[in-house]
Each structure stands twice: as C-alpha cells, then as structure tokens.
C-alpha positions in Angstrom: 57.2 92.1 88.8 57.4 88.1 89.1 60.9 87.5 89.2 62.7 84.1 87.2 65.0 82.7 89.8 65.4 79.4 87.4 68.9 80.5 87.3 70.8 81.6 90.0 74.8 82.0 90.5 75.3 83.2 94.1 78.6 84.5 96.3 76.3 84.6 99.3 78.1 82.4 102.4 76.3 79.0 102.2 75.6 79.7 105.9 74.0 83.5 105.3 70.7 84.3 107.0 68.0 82.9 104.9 65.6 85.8 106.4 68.0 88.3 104.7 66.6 89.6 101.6 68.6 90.7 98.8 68.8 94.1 97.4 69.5 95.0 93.8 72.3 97.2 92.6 72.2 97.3 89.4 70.5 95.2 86.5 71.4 94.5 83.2 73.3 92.1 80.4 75.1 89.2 82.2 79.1 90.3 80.9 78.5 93.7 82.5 77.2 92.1 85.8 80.0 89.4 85.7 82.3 92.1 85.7 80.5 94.1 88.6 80.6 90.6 90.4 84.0 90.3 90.1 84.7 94.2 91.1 82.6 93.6 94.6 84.5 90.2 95.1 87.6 92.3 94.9 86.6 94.3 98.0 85.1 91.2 100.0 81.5 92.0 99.1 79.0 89.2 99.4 77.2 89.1 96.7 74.5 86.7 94.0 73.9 87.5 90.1 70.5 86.8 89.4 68.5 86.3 86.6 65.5 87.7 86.0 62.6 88.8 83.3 64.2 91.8 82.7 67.8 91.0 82.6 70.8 89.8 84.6 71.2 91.4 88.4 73.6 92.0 90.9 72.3 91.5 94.7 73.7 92.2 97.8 72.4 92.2 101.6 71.2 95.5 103.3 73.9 96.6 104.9 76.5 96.4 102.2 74.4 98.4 99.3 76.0 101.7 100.2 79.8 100.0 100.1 78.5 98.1 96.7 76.9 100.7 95.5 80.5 103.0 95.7 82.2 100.9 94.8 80.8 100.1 91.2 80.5 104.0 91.1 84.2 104.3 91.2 84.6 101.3 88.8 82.3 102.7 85.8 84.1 106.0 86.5 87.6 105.0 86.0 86.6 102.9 82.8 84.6 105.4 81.1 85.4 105.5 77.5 87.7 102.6 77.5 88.7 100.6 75.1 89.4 104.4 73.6 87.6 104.5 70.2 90.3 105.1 67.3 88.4 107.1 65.2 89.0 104.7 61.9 85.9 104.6 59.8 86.1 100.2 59.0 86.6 99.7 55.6 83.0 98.3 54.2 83.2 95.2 52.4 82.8 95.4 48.3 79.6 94.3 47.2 79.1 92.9 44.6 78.1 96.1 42.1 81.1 97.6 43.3 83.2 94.6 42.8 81.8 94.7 38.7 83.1 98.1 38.5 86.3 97.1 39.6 86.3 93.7 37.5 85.4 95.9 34.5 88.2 98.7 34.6 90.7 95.7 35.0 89.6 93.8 32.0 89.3 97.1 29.8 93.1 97.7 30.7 94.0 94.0 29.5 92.3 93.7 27.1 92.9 97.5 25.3 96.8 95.7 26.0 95.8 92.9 23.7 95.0 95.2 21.0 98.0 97.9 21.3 100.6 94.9 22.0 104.3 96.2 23.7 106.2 99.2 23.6 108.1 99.4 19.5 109.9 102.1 17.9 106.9 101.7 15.4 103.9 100.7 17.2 101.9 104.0 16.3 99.9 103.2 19.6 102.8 104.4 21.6 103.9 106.9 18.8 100.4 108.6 19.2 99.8 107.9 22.6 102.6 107.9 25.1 103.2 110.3 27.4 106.1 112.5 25.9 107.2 115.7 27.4 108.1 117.7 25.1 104.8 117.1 23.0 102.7 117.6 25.7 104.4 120.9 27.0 105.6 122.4 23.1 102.9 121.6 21.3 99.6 121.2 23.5 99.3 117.5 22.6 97.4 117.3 26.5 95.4 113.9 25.5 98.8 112.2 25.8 98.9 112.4 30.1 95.6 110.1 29.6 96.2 108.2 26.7 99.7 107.4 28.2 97.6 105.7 31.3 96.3 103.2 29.0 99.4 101.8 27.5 101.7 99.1 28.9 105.3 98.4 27.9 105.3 94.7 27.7 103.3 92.0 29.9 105.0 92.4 33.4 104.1 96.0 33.7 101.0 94.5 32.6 100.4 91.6 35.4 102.0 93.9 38.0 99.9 97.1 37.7 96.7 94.4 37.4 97.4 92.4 40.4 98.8 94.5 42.8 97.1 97.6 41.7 93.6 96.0 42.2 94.4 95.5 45.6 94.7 98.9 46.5 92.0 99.8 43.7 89.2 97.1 45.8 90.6 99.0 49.0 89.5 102.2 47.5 86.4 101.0 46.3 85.1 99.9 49.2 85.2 103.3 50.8 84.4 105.3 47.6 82.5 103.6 45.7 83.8 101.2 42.0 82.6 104.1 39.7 84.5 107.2 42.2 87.5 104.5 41.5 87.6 105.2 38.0 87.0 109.1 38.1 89.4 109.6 41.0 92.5 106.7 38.9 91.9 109.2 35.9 92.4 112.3 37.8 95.4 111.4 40.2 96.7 109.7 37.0 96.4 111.8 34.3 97.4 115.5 36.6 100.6 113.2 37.9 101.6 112.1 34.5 101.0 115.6 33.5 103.1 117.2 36.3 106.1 114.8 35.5 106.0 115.5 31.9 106.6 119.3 33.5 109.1 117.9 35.7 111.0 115.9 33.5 110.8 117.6 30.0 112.8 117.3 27.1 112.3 114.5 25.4 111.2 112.1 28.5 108.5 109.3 27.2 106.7 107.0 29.6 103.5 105.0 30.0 101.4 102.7 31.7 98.3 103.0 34.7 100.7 102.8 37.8 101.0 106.3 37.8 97.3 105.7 38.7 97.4 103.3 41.2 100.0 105.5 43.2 97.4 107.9 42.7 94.8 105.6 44.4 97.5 104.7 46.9 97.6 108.4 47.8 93.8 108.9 47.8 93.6 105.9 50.7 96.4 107.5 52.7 94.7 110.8 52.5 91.2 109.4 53.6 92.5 106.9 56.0 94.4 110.2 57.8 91.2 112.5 57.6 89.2 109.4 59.0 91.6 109.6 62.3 90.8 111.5 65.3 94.2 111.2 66.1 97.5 110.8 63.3 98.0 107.2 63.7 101.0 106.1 61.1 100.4 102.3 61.6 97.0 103.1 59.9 98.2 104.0 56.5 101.1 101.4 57.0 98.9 98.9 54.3 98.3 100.8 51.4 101.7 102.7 51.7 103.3 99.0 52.1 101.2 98.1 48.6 102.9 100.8 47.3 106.6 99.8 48.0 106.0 96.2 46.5 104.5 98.0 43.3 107.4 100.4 43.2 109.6 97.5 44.2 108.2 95.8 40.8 107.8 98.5 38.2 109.9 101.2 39.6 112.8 100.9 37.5 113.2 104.7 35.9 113.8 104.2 32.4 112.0 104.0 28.9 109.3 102.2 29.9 107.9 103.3 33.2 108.9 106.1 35.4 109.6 106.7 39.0 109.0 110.3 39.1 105.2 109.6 37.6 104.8 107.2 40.3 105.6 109.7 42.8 103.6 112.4 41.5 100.8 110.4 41.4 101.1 109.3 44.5 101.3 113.1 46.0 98.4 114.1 44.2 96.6 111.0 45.5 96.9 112.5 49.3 95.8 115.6 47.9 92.6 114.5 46.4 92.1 111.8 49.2 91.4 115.0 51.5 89.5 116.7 49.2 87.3 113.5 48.8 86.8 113.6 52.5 85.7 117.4 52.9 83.7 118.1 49.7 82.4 114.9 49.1 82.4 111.9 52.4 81.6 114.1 54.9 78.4 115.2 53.1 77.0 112.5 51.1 76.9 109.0 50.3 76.9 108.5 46.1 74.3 106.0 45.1 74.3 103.4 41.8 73.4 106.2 39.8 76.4 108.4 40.9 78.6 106.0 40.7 77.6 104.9 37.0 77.9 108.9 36.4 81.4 109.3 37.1 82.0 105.7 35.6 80.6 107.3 32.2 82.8 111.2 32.7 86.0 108.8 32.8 84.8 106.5 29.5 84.2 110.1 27.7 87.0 111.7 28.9 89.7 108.4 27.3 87.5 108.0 24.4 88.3 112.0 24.0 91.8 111.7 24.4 92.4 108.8 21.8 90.0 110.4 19.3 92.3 113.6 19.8 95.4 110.7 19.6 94.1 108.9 16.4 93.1 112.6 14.5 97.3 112.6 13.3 97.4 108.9 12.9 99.7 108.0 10.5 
C-alpha cells in the first residue's frame, strides 16, 4: 500500500537514526491514536502518529514495539467499557405529528372549558359531570370518573393543568407516541379519579385533568425506571419535580380539585408506565396508524361518558 506521509506529527528525537524504519502498532481514527501517543509518552516511548490512506497510525522503532505494544495492551484493558453506559433510553425529540396530537388534546380541553364555563351550584355541566362519590359508588353513575377529567373549576386550574401539564404530556409523547398520550391520560385518569371517589366517599366532588397529568407523571417515572440498568433516582428527578410545581399550584384539597386524585393518579401512572414497558416498548414500535387508533378509543370512550352524562340532563 502507498502510504500519505503529507502529514506527519512525530515524537521521534530530531537526532534519531534516519536508517531506522518505523513500525506500526496500531492504526486507526486520529483521537484514539492521540490518546495511545500520549499513553507511550507516559512511559518514555519514542514515538510519530502518522497519517495514512487508511487512517491515522502510531509508529515506533524496532526495539521498542514489544514495550509499546504492552503497554497500550494494559491501557485498552483498564478502560474497557468506560465512560460506563447508563442504561437511559434518550428521550426522542417530538416530531412534528406527534407534536399535533399533543397540540390537539390541549385545545379540546380549553376550548370544551369555553363551553362548560366554571364550577356553579347550577352549572348542570358540573351537576352531570363531576366526579361525586357517592354517585359513582351508590348508584353506578361510572361516566362521571371521565367526564370529571374534562371539567375545570375556574381559569387557573385551567392555565395550570395546560401549561405545566403539557410539559410532562410532550415528555411522554416523545417516548410513547401523541396518540398512546391520550389513551394512557384517560386510563391513569379516569382509574385514579375512580379509586379516590372509593377512597374518599360520601359526598366528595372534584374535577379537572390533573388527576391525568399525575397520571402521565407516573407513566414517565415508571418508564424512565424500567429504561435503567441500574435504579438511578436523579433520573426521574424531572418529571417528579414537574409534579411538585403542579401540586404546588393546584394542590389545594378542597371543592374544586383534590389532592388525594392527584395522588392516585400519580400511583397508577408508575403502574401502567411498567406495564407500557413490558407488554408494549419492549416489543414494538406503534406506527401513525396506531397511534391514531388509540387517539380514536379515547374520543369514543368521552363522547360515551357525556352521552351517558347528558341522558338525565335536566
């Protein structure tokens, strides 16, 4: 093979025999040389880095290739496997369909807001669709746990489940899939508001979608744990911390909005995060047509629940 010597960077002596010819010890890209050059330097190795057709070299004279050659043996040895890989699957970045499936379940709760307006003694959106405990448990009015997801008490439980519910909703998506957001919001939702109404009973009413971001919240905790080789806390630290500052703003256990929801959500979310990872992750990738499925099972299943809702209207 013709060799390119247009390049050269040498460690040779300038007053090294110029009958000596130089023997390769390795070849290949020029940081991974650069770091053998600086390995034989360390034990007083004369040495050049050459460049040639094929790559980037390491030469040294004749009677040091043994020494070189053990020395670079001992180095790839003791840094095998570093930097140690975490085990984190990267988040993907949201393309652009997934970013219109996420766009569109956002608008669709503000704007169903605009129509329902707040929470009233007799706003027969809330009479007919909040989540009350008794109702739901006494007399098998189940539509409620879903309906109660689309209703919001006035417009900061509004802004605050929009804006800091579609940051964790766009994390989620990006792993998932938009339309496996939807699906997997209405089922950590609707079981969580279903299991606090159980909790709670009596004559405990509540409403509003954050008990389906917590639920979202627990389905990226319980991927990002089953993506780990390892249990790592610091790598759930973000969507848990987007969960504080959402409990932080609509927390307040009262009329309107409910702690314990949030919570149940939240531990169902883990729950079904797992699941996600072992029945569905690990063994397939859902395509457009899969995610525009499950996109259409959530649409049926609320359109379901009010048309169960608006059957007593009045």
């Amino acid at each position: 093979m013709v060799e390119d010597h247009s390049r050269e960077e040498s460690w040779l002596p300038e007053d090294a025999p110029g009958e000596i010819v130089a023997v390769t010890v390795a070849q290949g890209k020029k940081d991974a040389m650069e770091l053998f050059s600086l390995v034989l330097l360390s034990v007083n190795i004369s040495h050049r880095l050459v460049r040639t057709i094929a790559g980037w070299r390491v030469d040294v004279r004749p009677a040091n290739v043994t020494a070189a050659r053990y020395h670079l043996a001992r180095f790839e040895e003791e840094n095998r496997g570093w930097p140690p890989a975490t085990g984190e699957a990267p988040l993907d970045v949201l393309d652009s369909s997934q970013g219109w499936f996420l766009v569109a379940l956002l608008a669709s709760i503000v704007l169903f807001h605009g129509m329902t307006g707040p929470w009233r003694l007799d706003n027969p959106w809330f009479l007919r669709g909040a989540v009350d405990s008794k109702l739901v448990l006494g007399h098998g009015e189940l539509w409620r746990v879903v309906t109660g997801l689309t209703l919001h008490a006035d417009i900061n439980h509004l802004v605050g489940n929009v804006v800091l519910g579609g940051l964790v909703l766009s994390y989620l998506a990006s792993q998932t899939g938009g339309g496996a957001v939807w699906l997997l919001a209405l089922i950590t939702g609707g079981l969580g508001n279903y299991l606090n109404a159980l909790y709670r009973g009596g004559d405990h009413r509540f409403v509003g979608f954050s008990t389906a971001v917590f639920g979202v919240i627990g389905c990226l905790c319980g991927l990002r744990m089953m993506n780990l080789q390892a249990f790592r806390f610091r790598s759930i630290l973000l969507p848990l911390g987007a969960g504080a500052g959402l409990l932080a703003m609509l927390g307040t256990e009262g009329e309107k909005t409910d702690v314990g929801a949030h919570l149940w959500g939240l531990a169902l979310g883990v729950v079904v995060g797992v699941l996600w990872h072992w029945l569905i992750a690990r063994r397939r990738t859902i395509g457009r047509r899969g995610q525009w499925g499950m996109v259409g099972i959530t649409v049926v299943v609320v359109l379901w629940a009010w048309l169960r809702a608006v059957q007593g209207w009045g």
